[in-house]
Each structure stands twice: as C-alpha cells, then as structure tokens.
N, C-alpha and C positions, 0 to 999 in steps of 0.2 A: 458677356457680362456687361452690365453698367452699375456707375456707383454716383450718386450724385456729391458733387464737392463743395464743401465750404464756401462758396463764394457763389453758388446756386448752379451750377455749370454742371452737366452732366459728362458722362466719361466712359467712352464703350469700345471696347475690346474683347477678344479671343483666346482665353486660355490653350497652352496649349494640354496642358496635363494639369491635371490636379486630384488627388487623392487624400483618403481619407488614414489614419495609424494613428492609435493608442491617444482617441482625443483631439488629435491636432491636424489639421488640413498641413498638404505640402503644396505651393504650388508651381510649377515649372514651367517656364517660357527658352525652347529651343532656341537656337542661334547660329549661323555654321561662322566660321574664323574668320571672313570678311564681313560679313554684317556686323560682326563687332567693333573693326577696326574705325577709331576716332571716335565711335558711338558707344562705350560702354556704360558711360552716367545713364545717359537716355533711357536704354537697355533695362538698369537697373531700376529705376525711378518706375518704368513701366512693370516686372514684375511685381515692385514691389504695390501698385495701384492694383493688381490683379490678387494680389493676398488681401489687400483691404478689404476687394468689393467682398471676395470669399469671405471675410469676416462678419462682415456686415449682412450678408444674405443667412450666415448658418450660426451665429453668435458663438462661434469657437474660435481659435486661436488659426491664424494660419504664417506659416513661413513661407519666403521667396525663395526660388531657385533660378537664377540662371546658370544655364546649360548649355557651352559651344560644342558643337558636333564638329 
C-alpha cells in the first residue's frame, strides 16, 4: 500500500491482513513478542497508517489491529 501524507511525502508498506465485515475494513499487522519489545508506539502509528491508506483507497471506514503472536 501507499498513502501520500500531508506534508506531500509518500508512505508505502505491506499489509499484513486486511478484511472486509458488515461495511468496515479491519486491518491487522502481525508482530511476534520481541519485535514489540521498546517498539509498540512505532508498531502502532504504523498500523494505524495502514487503516488510513485502506481508507483512502475504498472510502469506507477501516480499524487498526495489532496483533503479537
């Protein structure tokens, strides 16, 4: 995915999962218990830029999921 930002800057990444129910994209970005560790802002900020791009590409609503395996 990419989503161009605010400030003109582009933004490109790899969903890992993202699905469609009742209207509303979901979208989930795996994680295993050490890549979390010190990094979970990060983590999240990045999900959450991966709902957006989905946003912006399908004009419907999308939520972030992170997800530690």
């Amino acid at each position: 995915m990419w989503l161009r930002l605010e400030d003109g800057s582009l933004a490109e990444g790899v969903v890992d999962l993202a699905f469609r129910e009742d209207g509303e994209w979901t979208v989930v970005d795996f994680k295993t218990d050490r890549e979390l560790e010190g990094s979970r802002g990060i983590y999240e900020d990045q999900v959450r830029l991966y709902a957006r791009a989905v946003t912006a590409a399908t004009g419907e609503s999308a939520c972030a999921v992170l997800l530690r395996i």
